[in-house]
C-alpha positions as CSV (number, residue, x, y, z in Angstrom):
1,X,-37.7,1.3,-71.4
2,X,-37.9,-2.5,-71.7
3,X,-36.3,-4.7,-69.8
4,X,-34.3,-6.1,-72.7
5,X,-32.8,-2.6,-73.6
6,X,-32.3,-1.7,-70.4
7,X,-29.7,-4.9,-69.5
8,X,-28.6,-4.3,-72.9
9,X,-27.6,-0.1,-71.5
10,X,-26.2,-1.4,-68.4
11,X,-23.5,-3.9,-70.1
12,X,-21.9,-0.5,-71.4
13,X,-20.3,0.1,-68.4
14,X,-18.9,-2.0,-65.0
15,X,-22.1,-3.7,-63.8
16,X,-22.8,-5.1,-60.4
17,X,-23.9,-8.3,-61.5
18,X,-24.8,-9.5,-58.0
19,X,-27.3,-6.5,-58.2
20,X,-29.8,-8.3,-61.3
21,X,-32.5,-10.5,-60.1
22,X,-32.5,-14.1,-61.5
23,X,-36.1,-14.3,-61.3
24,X,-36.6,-12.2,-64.2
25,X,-36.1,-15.2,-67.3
26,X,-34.5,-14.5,-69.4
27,X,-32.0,-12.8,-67.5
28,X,-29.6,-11.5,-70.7
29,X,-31.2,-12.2,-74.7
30,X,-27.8,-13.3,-75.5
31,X,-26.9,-15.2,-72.5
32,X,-27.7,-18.4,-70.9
33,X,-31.4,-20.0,-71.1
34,X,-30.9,-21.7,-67.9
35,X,-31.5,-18.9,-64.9
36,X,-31.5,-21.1,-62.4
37,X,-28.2,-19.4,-60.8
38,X,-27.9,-15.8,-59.4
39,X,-25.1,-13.8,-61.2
40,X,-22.2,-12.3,-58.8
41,X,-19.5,-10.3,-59.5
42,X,-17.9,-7.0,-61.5
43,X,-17.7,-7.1,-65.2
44,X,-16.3,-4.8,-67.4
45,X,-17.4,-5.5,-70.6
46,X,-14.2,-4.6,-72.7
47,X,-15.1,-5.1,-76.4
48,X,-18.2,-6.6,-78.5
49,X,-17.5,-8.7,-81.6
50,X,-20.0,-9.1,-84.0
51,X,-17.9,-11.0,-86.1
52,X,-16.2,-14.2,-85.8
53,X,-15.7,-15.7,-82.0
54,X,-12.6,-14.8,-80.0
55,X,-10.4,-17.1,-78.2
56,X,-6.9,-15.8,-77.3
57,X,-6.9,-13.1,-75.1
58,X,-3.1,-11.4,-74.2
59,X,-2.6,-7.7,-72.8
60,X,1.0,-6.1,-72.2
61,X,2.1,-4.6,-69.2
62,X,1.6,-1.0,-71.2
63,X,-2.4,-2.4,-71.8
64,X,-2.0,-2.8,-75.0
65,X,-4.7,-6.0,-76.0
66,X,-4.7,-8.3,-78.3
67,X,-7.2,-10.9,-79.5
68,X,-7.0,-14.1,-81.3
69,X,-9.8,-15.5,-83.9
70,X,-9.3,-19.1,-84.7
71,X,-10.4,-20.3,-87.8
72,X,-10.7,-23.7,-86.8
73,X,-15.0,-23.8,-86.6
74,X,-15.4,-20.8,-88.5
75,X,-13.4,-19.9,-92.0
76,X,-13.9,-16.2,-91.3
77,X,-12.3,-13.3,-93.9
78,X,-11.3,-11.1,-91.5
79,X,-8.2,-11.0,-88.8
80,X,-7.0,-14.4,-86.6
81,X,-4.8,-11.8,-84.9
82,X,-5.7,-8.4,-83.7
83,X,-5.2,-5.8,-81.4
84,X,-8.2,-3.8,-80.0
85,X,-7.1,-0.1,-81.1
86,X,-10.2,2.4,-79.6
87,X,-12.8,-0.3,-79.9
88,X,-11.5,-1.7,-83.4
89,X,-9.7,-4.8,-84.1
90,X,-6.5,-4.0,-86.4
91,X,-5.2,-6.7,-87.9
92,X,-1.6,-7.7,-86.5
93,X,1.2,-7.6,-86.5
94,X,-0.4,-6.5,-90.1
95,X,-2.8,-6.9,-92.2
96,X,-0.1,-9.3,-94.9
97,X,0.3,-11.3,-91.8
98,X,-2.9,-11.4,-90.0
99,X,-6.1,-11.4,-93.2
100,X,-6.1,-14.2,-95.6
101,X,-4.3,-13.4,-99.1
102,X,-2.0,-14.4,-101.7
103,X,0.2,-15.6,-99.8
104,X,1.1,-18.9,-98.7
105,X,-0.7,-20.5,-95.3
106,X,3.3,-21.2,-93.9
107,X,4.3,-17.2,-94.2
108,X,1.6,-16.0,-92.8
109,X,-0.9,-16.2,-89.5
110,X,-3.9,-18.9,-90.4
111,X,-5.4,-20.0,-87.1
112,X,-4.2,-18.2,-83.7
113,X,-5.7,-19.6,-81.0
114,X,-3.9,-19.7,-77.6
115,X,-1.7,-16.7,-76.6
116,X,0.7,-14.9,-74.0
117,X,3.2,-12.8,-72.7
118,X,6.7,-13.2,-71.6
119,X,8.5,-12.2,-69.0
120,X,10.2,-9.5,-71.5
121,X,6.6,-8.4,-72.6
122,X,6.3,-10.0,-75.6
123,X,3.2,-11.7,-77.6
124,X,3.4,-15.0,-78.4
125,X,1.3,-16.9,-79.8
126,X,-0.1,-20.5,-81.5
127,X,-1.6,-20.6,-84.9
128,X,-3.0,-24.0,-85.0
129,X,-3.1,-23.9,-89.0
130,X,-6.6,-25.8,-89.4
131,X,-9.0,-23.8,-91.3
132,X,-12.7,-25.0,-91.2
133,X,-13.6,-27.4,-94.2
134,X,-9.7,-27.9,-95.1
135,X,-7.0,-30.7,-94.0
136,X,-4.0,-29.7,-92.1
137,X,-1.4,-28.6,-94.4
138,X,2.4,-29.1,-93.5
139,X,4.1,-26.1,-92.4
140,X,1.1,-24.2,-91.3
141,X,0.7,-24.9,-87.7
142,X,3.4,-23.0,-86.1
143,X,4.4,-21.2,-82.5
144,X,5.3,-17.2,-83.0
145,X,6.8,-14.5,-81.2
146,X,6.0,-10.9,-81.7
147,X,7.8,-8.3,-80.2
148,X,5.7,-5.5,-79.8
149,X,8.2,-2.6,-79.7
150,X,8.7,-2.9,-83.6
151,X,5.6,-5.1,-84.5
152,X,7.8,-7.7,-85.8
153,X,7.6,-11.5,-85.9
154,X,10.7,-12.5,-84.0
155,X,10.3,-15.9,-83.5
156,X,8.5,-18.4,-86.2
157,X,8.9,-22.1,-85.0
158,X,7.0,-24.5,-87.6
159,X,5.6,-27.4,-85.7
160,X,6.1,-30.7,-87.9
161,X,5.4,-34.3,-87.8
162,X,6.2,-36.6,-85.5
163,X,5.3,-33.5,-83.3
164,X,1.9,-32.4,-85.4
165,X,-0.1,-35.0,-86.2
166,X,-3.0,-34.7,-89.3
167,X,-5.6,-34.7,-86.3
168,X,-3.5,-32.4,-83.8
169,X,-5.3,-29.3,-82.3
170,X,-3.1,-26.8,-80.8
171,X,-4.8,-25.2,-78.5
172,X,-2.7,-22.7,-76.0
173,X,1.0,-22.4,-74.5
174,X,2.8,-20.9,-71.8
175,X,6.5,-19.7,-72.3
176,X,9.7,-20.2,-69.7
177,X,12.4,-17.9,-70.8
178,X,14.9,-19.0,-67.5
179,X,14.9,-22.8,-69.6
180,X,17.2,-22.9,-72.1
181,X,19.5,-20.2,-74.3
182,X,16.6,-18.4,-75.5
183,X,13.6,-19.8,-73.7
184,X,11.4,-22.9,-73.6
185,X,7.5,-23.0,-75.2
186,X,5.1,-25.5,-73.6
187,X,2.1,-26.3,-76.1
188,X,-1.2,-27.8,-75.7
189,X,-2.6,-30.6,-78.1
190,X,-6.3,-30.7,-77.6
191,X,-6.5,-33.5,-80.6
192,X,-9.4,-33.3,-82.4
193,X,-8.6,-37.6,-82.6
194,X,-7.6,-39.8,-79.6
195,X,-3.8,-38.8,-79.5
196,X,-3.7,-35.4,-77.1
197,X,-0.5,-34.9,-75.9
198,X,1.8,-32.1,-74.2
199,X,4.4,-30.6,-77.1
200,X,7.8,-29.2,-75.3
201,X,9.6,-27.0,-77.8
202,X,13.1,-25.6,-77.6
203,X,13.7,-21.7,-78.9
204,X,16.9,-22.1,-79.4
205,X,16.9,-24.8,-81.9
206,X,13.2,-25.5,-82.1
207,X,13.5,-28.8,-81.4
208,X,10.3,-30.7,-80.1
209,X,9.0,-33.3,-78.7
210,X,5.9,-34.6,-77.6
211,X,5.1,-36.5,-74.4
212,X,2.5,-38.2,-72.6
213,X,0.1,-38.9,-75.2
214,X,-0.7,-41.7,-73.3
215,X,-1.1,-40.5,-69.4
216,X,-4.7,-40.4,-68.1
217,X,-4.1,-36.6,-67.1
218,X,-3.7,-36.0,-70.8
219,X,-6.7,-37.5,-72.3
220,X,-10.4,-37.1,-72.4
221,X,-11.6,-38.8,-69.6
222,X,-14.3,-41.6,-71.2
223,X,-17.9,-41.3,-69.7
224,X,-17.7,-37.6,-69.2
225,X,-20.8,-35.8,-68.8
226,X,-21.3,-32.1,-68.2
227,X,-24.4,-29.8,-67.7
228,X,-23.9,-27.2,-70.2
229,X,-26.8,-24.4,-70.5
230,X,-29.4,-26.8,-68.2
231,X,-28.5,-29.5,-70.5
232,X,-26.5,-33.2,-70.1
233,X,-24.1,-33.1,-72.3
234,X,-22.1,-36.6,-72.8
235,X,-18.1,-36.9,-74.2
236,X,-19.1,-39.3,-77.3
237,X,-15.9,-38.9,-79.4
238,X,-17.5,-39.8,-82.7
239,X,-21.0,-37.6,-82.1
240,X,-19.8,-35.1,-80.4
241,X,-22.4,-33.4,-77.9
242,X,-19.8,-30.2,-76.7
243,X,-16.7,-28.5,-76.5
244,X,-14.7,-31.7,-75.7
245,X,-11.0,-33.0,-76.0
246,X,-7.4,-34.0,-74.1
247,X,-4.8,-31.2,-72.5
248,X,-6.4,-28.2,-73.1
249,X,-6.0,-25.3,-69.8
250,X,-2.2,-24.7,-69.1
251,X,-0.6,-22.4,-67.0
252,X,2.9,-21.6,-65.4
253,X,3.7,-20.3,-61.8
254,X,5.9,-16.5,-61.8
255,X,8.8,-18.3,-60.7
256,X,8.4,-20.9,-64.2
257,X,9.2,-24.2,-61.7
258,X,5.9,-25.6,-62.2
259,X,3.7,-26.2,-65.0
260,X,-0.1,-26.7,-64.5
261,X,-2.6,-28.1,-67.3
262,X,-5.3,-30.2,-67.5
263,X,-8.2,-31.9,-70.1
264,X,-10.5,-29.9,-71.6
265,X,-12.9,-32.8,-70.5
266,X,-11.9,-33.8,-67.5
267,X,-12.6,-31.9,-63.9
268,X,-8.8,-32.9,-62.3
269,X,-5.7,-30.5,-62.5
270,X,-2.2,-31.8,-62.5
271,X,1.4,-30.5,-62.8
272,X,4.9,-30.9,-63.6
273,X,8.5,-29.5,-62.9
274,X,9.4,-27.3,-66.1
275,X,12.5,-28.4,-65.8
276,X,12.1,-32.2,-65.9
277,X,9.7,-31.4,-68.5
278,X,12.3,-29.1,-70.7
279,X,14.8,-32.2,-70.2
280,X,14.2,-34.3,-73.7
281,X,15.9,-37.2,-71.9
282,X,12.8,-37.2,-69.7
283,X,10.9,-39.9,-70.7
284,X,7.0,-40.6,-70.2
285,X,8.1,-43.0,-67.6
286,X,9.9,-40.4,-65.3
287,X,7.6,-37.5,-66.3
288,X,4.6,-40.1,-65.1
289,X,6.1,-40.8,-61.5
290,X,6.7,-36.9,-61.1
291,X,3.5,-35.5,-61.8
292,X,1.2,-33.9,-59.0
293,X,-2.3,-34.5,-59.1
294,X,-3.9,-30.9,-57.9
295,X,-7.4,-32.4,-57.4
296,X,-10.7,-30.8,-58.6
297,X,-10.9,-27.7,-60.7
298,X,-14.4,-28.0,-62.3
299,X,-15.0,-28.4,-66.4
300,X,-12.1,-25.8,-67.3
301,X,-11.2,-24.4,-71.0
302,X,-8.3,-21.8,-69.9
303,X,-6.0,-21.4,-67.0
304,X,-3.3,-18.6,-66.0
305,X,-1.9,-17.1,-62.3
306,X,-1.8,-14.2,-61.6
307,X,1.3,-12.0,-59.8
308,X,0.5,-13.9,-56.5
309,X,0.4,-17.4,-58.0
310,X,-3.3,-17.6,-57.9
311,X,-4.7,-20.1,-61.0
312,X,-7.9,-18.1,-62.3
313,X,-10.2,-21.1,-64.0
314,X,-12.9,-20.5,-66.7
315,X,-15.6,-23.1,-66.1
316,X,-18.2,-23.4,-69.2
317,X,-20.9,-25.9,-66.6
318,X,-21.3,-22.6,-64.5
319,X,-20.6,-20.1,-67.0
320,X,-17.7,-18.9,-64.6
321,X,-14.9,-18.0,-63.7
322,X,-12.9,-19.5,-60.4
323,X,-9.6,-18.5,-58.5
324,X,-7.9,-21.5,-57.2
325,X,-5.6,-20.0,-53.9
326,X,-2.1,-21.1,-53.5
327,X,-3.8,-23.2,-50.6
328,X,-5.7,-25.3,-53.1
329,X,-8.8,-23.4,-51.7
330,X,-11.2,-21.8,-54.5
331,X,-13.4,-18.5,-54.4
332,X,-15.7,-17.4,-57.6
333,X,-15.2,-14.4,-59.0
334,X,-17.5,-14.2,-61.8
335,X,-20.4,-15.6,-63.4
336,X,-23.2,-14.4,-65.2
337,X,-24.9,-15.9,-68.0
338,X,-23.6,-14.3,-71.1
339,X,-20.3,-16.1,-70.0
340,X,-21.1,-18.8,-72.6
341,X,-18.0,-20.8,-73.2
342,X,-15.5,-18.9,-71.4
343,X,-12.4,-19.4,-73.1
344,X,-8.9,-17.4,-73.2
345,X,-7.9,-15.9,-69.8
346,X,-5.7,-13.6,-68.9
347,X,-3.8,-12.3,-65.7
348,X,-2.5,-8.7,-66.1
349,X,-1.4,-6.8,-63.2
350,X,-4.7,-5.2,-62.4
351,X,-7.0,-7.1,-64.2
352,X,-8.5,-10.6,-65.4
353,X,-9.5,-10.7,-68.8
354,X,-11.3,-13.5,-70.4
355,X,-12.9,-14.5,-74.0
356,X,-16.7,-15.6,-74.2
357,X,-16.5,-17.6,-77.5
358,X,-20.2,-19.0,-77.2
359,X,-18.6,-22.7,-78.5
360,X,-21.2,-24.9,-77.0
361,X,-23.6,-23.5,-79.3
362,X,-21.9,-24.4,-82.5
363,X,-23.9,-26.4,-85.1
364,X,-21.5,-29.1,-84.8
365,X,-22.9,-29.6,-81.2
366,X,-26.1,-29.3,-82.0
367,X,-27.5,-31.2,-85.1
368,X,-26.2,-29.1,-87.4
369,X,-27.7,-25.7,-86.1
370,X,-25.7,-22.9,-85.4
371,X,-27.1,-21.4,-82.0
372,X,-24.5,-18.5,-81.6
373,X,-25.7,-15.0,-80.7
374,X,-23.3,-12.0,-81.5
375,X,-21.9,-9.8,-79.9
376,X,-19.0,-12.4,-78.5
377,X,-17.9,-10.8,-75.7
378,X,-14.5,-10.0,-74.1
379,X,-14.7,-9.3,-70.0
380,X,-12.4,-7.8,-67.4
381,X,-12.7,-8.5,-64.0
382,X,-10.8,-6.8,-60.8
383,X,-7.6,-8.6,-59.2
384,X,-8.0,-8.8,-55.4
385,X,-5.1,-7.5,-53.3
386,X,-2.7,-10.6,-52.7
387,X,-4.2,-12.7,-49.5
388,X,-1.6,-13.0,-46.0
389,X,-0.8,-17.0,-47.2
390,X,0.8,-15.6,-50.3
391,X,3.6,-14.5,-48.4
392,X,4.4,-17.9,-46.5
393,X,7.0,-20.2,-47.8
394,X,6.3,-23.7,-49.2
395,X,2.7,-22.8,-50.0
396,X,3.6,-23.0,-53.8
397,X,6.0,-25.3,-55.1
């Protein structure tokens, strides 16, 4: 058998990654041309998609998975929201709501990107509302709730100007049902322009705001460079050379007191009180002087804890994934080189499961040529038993 075909076989199933040889180059066909690393950790490959990239990644307490396919870089035909049914993505909550069609961009899904679950097991989700090769259109981008006992959509909040801007990118959100009447959404603006920001939306009402559009911990940090697949990469905002942009990575602790985020280019973490934050007379002023800066994190796309309150990072320098402890301490627990722009994450009780889009290699990064290899991968990795610190008080706050 040749080597290729036989890493190929052994992806099928959990692999012992820490068991390959990086001496052998390359290491994976589809994976990373730079070797120079030794892969560690267990992988379950979960799914293959030959089809567009996946991003969102959500799975219920039952297991039940779903998977989001932004449209964003690629116009694709098929499903921006699906859930993996015996190795098939059905479009969902159907296929009206989930495939493009007759109906208009506002009634239906366009561009789901970041997603989770709440406390009372239900999806929700951000449709961004940009498809590639079209302007924004009012009323598209929008924050949804599914409740996946009747597969309905339970929630629709449309996200409007002064809150959406022409250039905004809504990229991921967490949800804190213990803030406000029926809950409280925080959403992530990447911004595909200079204005990033953190969007705060009430259920209840769906009022919004946006806030610190401004704050260094929001934006793209200027002069960035990164080393992505054994080449420098450099944040130029009009030439773009990678996967670059403001508040990206956002995640909430178990107890929903503190909200975690930080810049897709940018290596710092920082966080908030949810409740300050869910205050709308909370102005940038007062947000500013609470804010915790959690120090280093690495080059991270997605954040989310875990039952102990431990901040799993995906890290698209080191095509990896880290666990940042309640002690600020970090351990990896993945990486491998087919982790190629790892991207949704996801904390279930027994698992981690993350998204491999493959976004560095877009054309738009790369003068024009489109580098992507299918399959796009989805992964699970095992959650460690909780460690002795979790159980002492003031660790998290």
């Amino acid at each position: 058998m040749k080597r290729r075909h036989f890493l190929r076989s052994l992806s099928a199933t959990p692999v012992s990654l820490a068991a390959l040889s990086a001496g052998a180059s390359p290491a994976f066909a589809d994976g990373n041309a730079d070797t120079g690393t030794t892969p560690k950790g267990e992988m379950d490959i979960v799914a293959r998609f030959t089809g567009p990239g996946p991003s969102g990644i959500a799975v219920l307490p039952d297991g039940r998975i779903f998977v989001g396919f932004p449209r964003h870089a690629d116009n694709h035909p098929g499903a921006t929201l699906g859930e993996l049914v015996r190795g098939r993505v059905v479009p969902y909550p159907s296929a009206a709501e989930s495939l493009p069609g007759s109906s208009s961009p506002a009634e239906r899904l366009v561009s789901i990107h970041g997603m989770t679950v709440d406390e009372r097991g239900r999806l929700w989700a951000i449709d961004d509302g940009k498809q590639a090769g079209h302007p924004l259109q009012p009323g598209v981008a929008k924050i949804i709730c599914i409740d996946p006992k009747s597969n309905t959509i339970v929630h629709r909040i449309i996200l409007k100007a002064p809150v959406l801007l022409q250039d905004s990118h809504m990229n991921d959100l967490r949800v804190a049902l213990s803030l406000g009447t029926q809950g409280t959404v925080f959403v992530t603006d990447s911004s595909f322009g200079t204005q990033p920001g953190l969007v705060i939306v009430d259920v209840a009402t769906g009022n919004a705001r946006r806030v610190l559009t401004k704050h260094p911990a929001i934006l793209a940090e200027p002069g960035f460079m990164a080393i992505v697949e054994g080449e420098p990469r450099r944040y130029l905002p009009k030439h773009p050379q990678m996967v670059s942009g403001g508040v990206d990575g956002i995640a909430i602790t178990k107890d929903e007191k503190r909200l975690y985020f930080s810049a897709l280019t940018s290596r710092r973490l920082y966080s908030l009180p949810t409740d300050l934050l869910a205050d709308p007379s909370a102005g940038d002023d007062r947000l500013a002087a609470a804010m915790r800066d959690e120090g280093e994190k690495g080059v991270a796309d997605g954040l989310d804890f875990d039952a102990h309150d431990r901040l799993y990072t995906t890290n698209y320098e080191h095509d990896c994934i880290l666990r940042r402890d309640p002690d600020g301490s970090f351990k990896l627990m993945l990486r491998d080189p087919r982790a190629l722009s790892p991207d949704g994450i996801f904390a279930a009780a027994d698992y981690v499961y993350c998204t491999f889009g493959q976004w560095n290699r877009l054309a738009s990064f790369n003068d024009g040529h489109d580098r992507r290899v299918p399959p796009y991968l989805l992964v699970r990795f095992p959650i460690e038993a909780s460690a002795p610190y979790d159980a002492i008080p003031g660790q998290q706050g």
